[in-house]
NUROGU-26943 format. One record per residue (C-alpha): residue number from 1; residue in three letters; x, z, y. Coordinates in steps of 0.2 Angstrom, whole numbers, plus 5000, padded with zeros to 4 digits. Each point is the difference from the previous one (the first is absolute). Layout:
# NUROGU-26943
pt nr:NUM, rest:Ala, c1:X, c3:Z, c2:Y
...
***
This chain:
# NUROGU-26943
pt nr:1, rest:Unk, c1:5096, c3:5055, c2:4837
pt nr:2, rest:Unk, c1:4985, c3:4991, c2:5007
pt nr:3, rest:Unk, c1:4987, c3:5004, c2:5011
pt nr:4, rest:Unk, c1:4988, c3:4997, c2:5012
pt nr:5, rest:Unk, c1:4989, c3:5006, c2:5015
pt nr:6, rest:Unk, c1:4984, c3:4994, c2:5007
pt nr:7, rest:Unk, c1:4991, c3:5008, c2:5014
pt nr:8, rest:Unk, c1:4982, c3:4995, c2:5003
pt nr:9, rest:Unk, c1:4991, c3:5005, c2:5015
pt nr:10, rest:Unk, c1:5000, c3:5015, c2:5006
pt nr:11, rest:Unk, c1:4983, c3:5009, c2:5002
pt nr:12, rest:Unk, c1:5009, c3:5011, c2:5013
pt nr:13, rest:Unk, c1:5002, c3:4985, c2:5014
pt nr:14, rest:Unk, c1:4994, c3:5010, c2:5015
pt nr:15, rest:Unk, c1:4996, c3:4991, c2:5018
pt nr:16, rest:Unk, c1:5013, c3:5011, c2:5004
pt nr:17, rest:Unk, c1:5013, c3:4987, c2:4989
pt nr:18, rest:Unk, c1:4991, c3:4984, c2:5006
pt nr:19, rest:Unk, c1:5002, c3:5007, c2:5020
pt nr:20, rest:Unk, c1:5019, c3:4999, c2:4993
pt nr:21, rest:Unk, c1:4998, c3:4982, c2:4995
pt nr:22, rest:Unk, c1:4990, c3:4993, c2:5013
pt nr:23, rest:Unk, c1:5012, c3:5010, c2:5012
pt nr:24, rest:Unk, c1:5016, c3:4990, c2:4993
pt nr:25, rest:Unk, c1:4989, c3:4982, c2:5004
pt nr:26, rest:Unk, c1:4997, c3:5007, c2:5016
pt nr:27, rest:Unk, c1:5019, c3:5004, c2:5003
pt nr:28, rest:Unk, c1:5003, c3:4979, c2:4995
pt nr:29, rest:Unk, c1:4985, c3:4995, c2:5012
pt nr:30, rest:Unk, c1:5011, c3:5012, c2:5014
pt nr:31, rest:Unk, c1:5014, c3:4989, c2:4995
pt nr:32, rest:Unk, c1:4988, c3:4986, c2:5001
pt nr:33, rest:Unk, c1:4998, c3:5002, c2:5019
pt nr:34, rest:Unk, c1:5018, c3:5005, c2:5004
pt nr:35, rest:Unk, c1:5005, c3:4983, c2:4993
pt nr:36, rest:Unk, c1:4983, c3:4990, c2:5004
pt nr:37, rest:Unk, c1:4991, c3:5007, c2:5014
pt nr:38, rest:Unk, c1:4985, c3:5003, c2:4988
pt nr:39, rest:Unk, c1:4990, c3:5006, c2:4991
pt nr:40, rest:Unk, c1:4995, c3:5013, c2:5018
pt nr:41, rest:Unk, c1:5005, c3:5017, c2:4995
pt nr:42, rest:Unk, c1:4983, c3:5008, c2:5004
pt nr:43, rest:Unk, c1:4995, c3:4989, c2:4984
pt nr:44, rest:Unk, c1:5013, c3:5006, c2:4986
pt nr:45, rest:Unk, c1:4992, c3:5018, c2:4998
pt nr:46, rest:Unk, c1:4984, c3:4993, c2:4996
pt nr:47, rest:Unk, c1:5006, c3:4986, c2:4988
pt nr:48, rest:Unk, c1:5010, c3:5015, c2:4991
pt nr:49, rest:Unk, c1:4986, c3:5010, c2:4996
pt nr:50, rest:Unk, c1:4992, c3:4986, c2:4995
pt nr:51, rest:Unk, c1:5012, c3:4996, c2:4988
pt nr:52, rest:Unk, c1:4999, c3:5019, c2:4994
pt nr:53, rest:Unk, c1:4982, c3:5002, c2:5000
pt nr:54, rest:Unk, c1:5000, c3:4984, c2:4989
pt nr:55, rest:Unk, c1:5013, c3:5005, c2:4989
pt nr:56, rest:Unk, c1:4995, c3:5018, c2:4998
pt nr:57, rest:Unk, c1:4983, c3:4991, c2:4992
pt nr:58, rest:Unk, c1:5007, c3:4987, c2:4992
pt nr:59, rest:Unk, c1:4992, c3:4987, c2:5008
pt nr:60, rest:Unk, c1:5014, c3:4991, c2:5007
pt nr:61, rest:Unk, c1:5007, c3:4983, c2:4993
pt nr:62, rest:Unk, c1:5012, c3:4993, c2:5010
pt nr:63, rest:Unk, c1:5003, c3:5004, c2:5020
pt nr:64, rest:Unk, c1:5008, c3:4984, c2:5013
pt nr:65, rest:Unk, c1:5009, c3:5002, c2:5016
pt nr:66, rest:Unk, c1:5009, c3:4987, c2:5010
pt nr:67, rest:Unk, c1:4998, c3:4985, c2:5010
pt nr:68, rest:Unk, c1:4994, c3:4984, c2:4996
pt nr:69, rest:Unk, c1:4995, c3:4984, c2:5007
pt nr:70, rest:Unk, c1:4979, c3:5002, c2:5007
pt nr:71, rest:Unk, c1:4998, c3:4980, c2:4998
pt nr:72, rest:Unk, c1:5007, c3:4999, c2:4983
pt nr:73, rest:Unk, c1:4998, c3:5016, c2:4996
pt nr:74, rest:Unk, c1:5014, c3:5002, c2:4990
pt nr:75, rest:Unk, c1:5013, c3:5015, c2:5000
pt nr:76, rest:Unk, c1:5014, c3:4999, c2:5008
pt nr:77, rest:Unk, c1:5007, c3:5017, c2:4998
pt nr:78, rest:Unk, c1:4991, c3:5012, c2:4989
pt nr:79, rest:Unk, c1:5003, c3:5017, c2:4991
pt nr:80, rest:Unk, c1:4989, c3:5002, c2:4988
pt nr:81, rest:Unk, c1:4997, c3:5017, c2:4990
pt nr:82, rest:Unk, c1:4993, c3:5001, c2:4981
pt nr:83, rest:Unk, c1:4992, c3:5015, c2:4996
pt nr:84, rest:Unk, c1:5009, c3:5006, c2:4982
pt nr:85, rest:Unk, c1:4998, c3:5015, c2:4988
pt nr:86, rest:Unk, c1:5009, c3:5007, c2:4989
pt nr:87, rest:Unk, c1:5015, c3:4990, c2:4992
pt nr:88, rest:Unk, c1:5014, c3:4994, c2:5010
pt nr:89, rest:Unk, c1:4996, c3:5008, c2:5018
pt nr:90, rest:Unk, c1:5013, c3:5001, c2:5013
pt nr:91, rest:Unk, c1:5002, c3:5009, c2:5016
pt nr:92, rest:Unk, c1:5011, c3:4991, c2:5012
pt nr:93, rest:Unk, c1:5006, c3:5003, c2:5016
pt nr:94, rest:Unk, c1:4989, c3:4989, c2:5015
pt nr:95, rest:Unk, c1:5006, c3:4986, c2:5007
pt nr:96, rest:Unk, c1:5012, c3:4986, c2:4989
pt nr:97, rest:Unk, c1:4994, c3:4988, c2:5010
pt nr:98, rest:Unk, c1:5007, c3:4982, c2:4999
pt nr:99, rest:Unk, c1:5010, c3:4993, c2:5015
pt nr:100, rest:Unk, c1:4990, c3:4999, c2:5015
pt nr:101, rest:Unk, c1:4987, c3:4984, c2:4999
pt nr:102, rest:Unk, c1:4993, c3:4990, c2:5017
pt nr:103, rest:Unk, c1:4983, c3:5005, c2:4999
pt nr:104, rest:Unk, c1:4996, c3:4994, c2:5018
pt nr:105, rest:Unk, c1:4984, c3:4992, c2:5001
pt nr:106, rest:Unk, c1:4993, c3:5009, c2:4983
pt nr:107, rest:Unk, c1:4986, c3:5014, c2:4999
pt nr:108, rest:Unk, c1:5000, c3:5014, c2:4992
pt nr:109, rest:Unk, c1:4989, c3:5005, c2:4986
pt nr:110, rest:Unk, c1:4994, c3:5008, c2:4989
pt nr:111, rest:Unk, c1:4990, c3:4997, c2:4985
pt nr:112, rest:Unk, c1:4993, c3:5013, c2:4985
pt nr:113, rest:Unk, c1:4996, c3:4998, c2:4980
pt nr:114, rest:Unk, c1:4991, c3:5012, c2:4993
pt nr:115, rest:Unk, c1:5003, c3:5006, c2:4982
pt nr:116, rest:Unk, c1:4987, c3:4996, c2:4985
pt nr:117, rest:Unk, c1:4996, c3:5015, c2:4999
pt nr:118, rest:Unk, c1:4994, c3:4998, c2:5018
pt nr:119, rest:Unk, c1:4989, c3:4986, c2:4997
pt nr:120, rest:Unk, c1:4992, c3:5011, c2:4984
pt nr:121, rest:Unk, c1:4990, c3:5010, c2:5013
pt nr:122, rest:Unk, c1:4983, c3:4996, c2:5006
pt nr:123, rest:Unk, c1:4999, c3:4993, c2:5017
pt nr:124, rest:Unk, c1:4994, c3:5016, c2:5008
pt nr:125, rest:Unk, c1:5016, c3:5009, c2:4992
pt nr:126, rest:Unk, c1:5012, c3:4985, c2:5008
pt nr:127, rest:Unk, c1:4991, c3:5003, c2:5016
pt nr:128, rest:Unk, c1:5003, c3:5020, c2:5000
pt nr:129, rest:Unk, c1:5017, c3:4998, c2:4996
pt nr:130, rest:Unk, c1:5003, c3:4985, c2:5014
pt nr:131, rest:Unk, c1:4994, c3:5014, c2:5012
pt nr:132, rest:Unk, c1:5011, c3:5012, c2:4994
pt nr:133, rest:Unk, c1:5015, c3:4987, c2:5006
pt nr:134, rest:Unk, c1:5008, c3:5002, c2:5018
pt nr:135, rest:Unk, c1:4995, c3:4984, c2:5004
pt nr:136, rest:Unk, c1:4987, c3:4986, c2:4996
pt nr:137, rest:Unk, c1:5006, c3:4983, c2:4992
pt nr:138, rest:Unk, c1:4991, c3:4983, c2:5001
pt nr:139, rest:Unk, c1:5002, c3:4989, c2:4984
pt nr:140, rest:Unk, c1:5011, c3:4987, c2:5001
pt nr:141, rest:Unk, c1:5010, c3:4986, c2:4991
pt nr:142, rest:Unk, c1:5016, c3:5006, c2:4994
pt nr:143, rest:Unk, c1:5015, c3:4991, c2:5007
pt nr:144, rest:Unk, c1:5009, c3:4991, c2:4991
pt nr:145, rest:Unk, c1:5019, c3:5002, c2:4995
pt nr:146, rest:Unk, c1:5008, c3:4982, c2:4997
pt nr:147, rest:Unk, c1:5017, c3:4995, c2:5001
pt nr:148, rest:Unk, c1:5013, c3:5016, c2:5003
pt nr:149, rest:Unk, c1:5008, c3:5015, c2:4994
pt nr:150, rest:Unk, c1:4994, c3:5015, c2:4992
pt nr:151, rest:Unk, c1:5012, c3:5016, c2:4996
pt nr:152, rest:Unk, c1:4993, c3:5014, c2:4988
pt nr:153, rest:Unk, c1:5007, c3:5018, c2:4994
pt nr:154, rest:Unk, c1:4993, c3:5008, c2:5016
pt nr:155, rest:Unk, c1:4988, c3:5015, c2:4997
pt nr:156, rest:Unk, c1:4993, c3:5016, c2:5005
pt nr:157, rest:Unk, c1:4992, c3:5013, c2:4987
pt nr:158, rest:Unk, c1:4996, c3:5019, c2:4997
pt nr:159, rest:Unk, c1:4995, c3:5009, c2:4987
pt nr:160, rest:Unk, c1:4995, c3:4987, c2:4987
pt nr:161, rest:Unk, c1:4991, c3:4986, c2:5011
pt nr:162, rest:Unk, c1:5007, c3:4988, c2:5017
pt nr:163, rest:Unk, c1:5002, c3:4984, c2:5005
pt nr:164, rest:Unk, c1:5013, c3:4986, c2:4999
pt nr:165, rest:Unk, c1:5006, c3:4988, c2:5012
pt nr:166, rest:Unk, c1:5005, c3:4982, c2:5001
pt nr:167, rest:Unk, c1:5005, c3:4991, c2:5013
pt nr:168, rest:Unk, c1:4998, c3:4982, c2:5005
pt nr:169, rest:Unk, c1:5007, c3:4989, c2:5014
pt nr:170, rest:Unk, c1:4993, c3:4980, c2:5002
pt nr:171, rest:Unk, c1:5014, c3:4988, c2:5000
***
């Protein structure tokens, strides 16, 4: 006997759920600062709720943390989280980090895409919904991810919607 299961989004997603999962990225940004010194822990609460707040409303796209070169601008540590609903979520425990990278002389950053569904709002929506965020952002060039590593499989989810995680190191 055959079968199959699907499970699409869940209309019940609370802010509650998305707390959950911004809460688990905050728990690898923790892990972050005891291995890196950075990002400063009066920072990670605020880029958690971001995260929730941006999931809750399906506005967020992809999220990056890590360190990377400011000339070059290029990555050269960098967790970066996908938003995902539905179909195959996980929900990992933090941290899997790979072994321990000299970052000395790298900043740390951060750097935000916001889902499609974001850009469908009119201007004045994006701007009440950027006021809602813990933090303002300044727009920016994504850095860029060259030569290295990446590792996958990494995720955090509840109740029907969460975000993955990959993990790239430059050679």
């Amino acid at each position: 006997m055959t079968g199959s299961y699907a499970r699409s989004a869940s209309t019940s997603f609370t802010i509650t759920d998305a707390r959950y999962v911004g809460g688990r990225v905050g728990a690898d940004l923790r892990l972050l600062h005891n291995l890196y010194g950075k990002p400063d822990l009066a920072t990670i609460e605020d880029y958690a709720e971001e995260v929730a707040i941006l999931l809750h409303r399906g506005f967020l796209d992809t999220i990056d943390y890590g360190f990377r070169d400011t000339g070059t601008n290029a990555w050269k540590f960098r967790l970066r989280y996908n938003a995902t609903v539905g179909g195959q979520l996980t929900d990992s425990r933090p941290g899997s980090f790979p072994d321990p990278v000299d970052l000395t002389g790298y900043g740390f950053h951060s750097f935000l895409s916001y889902s499609s569904a974001f850009w469908l709002l009119t201007s004045s929506e994006q701007a009440g919904v950027k006021e809602d965020l813990p933090f303002s952002r300044t727009t920016s060039t994504a850095p860029s991810a060259l030569a290295g590593t990446t590792s996958t499989g990494h995720g955090y989810a509840r109740n029907g919607a969460g975000v993955s995680r990959n993990v790239y190191v430059a050679y």
